[in-house]
C-alpha positions, 0 to 999 in steps of 0.5 A: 667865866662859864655861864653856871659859876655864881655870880657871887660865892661866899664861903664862911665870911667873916667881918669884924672891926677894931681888929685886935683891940679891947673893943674888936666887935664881929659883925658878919659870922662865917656867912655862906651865900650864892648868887646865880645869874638873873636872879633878883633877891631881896636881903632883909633883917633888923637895923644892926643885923649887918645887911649894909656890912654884908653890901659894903663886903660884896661891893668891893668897898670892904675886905672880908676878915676871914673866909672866901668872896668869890666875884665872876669866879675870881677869888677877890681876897688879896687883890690890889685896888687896881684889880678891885676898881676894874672887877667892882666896874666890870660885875657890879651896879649901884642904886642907893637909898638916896640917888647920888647923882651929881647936881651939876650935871645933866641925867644923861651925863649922870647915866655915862659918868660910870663909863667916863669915870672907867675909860676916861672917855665916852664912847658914842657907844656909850652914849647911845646905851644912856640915851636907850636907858632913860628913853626906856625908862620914860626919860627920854625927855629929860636927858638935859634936866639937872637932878633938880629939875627932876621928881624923887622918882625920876631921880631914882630912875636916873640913878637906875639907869646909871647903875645899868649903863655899863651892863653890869651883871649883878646890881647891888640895891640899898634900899633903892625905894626906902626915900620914896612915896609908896606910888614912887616906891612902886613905880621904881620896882616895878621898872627894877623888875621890868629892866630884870626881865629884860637885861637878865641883869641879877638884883640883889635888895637890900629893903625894910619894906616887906611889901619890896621883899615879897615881890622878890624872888627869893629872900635872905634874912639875916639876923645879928650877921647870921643867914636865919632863912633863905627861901624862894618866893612863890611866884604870884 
């Protein structure tokens, strides 16, 4: 892919539901959006205005009705599951509201999973990213703790980890401090943004909070599935 094609193209997407039936409803309307690499973006708008749509689409876990999603430069309309499952594990990480790690197993088992889950095996390689990560991110002592064991934050942090084991390009975050204390919230943030720097990896933050929005460096609105503004953020 050369280096100055989008991560994400969208050229009037569309996303509707009950496709055919009396009760058809169209949740995104003919959306047109870039995302280049190391950006960080936050996404905001109402309940109801189709950001976790909008999310669903560019993860890969939903087709679009109409129009072009365009992933890495590769047109994504048509693909088989085969060809969505190694794109969605070769572009994207995921950082959810609630952490989704695996109760059972360990922050360092939690972090390779991805890795596991794509190769069938792990890698020492692999390994001794998780191990970088969590120490990066102030875990390096809790690599055998279960979840359980772990603070919200913390928790949160391994999932951060997880979404960047495998060095995806661009990260997809739905409201990743949204389960947070503020003082939990901000730390989280701010290690996004650190990590950010670091990796160069794209954020794209999905957030209800507008302290989160402004500190981002550009933010999409959207409204009843349309883009209303899309705007870069003064740097502070």
């Amino acid at each position: 892919m050369d280096h100055d094609t989008p991560l994400v193209q969208l050229d009037g997407l569309r996303k509707s539901y009950n496709l055919g039936r009396p009760n058809e409803v169209e949740v995104l309307h003919g959306l047109a959006l870039q995302v280049r690499r190391g950006e960080f973006v936050a996404l905001i708008g109402p309940s109801g205005s189709g950001k976790s749509t909008l999310l669903n689409v560019l993860g890969l876990l939903e087709p679009p009705t109409a129009g072009s999603y365009r992933l890495l430069g590769e047109e994504t309309a048509g693909l088989d599951d085969t060809t969505l499952t190694r794109l969605r594990g070769q572009a994207l990480g995921f950082v959810f509201q609630f952490h989704h790690l695996l109760p059972a197993f360990t922050a360092l088992e939690n972090v390779t999973l991805p890795m596991l889950m794509r190769d069938g095996r792990i890698a020492p390689a692999a390994e001794a990213r998780a191990r970088e990560l969590l120490g990066a991110i102030g875990l390096g002592e809790a690599l055998h703790k279960k979840p359980g064991e772990l603070s919200g934050g913390m928790q949160q942090r391994v999932a951060m980890a997880r979404a960047l084991a495998s060095r995806p390009p661009l990260v997809l975050a739905d409201e990743p401090t949204g389960n947070l204390d503020r003082h939990s919230a901000d730390e989280v943030f701010a290690l996004m943004r650190r990590l950010h720097e670091e990796l160069g990896t794209a954020f794209l933050v999905v957030t209800h909070d507008p302290s989160i929005a402004a500190r981002c460096d550009r933010v999409i609105e959207l409204v009843d599935g349309r883009i209303v503004s899309d705007r870069p953020q003064a740097k502070t």
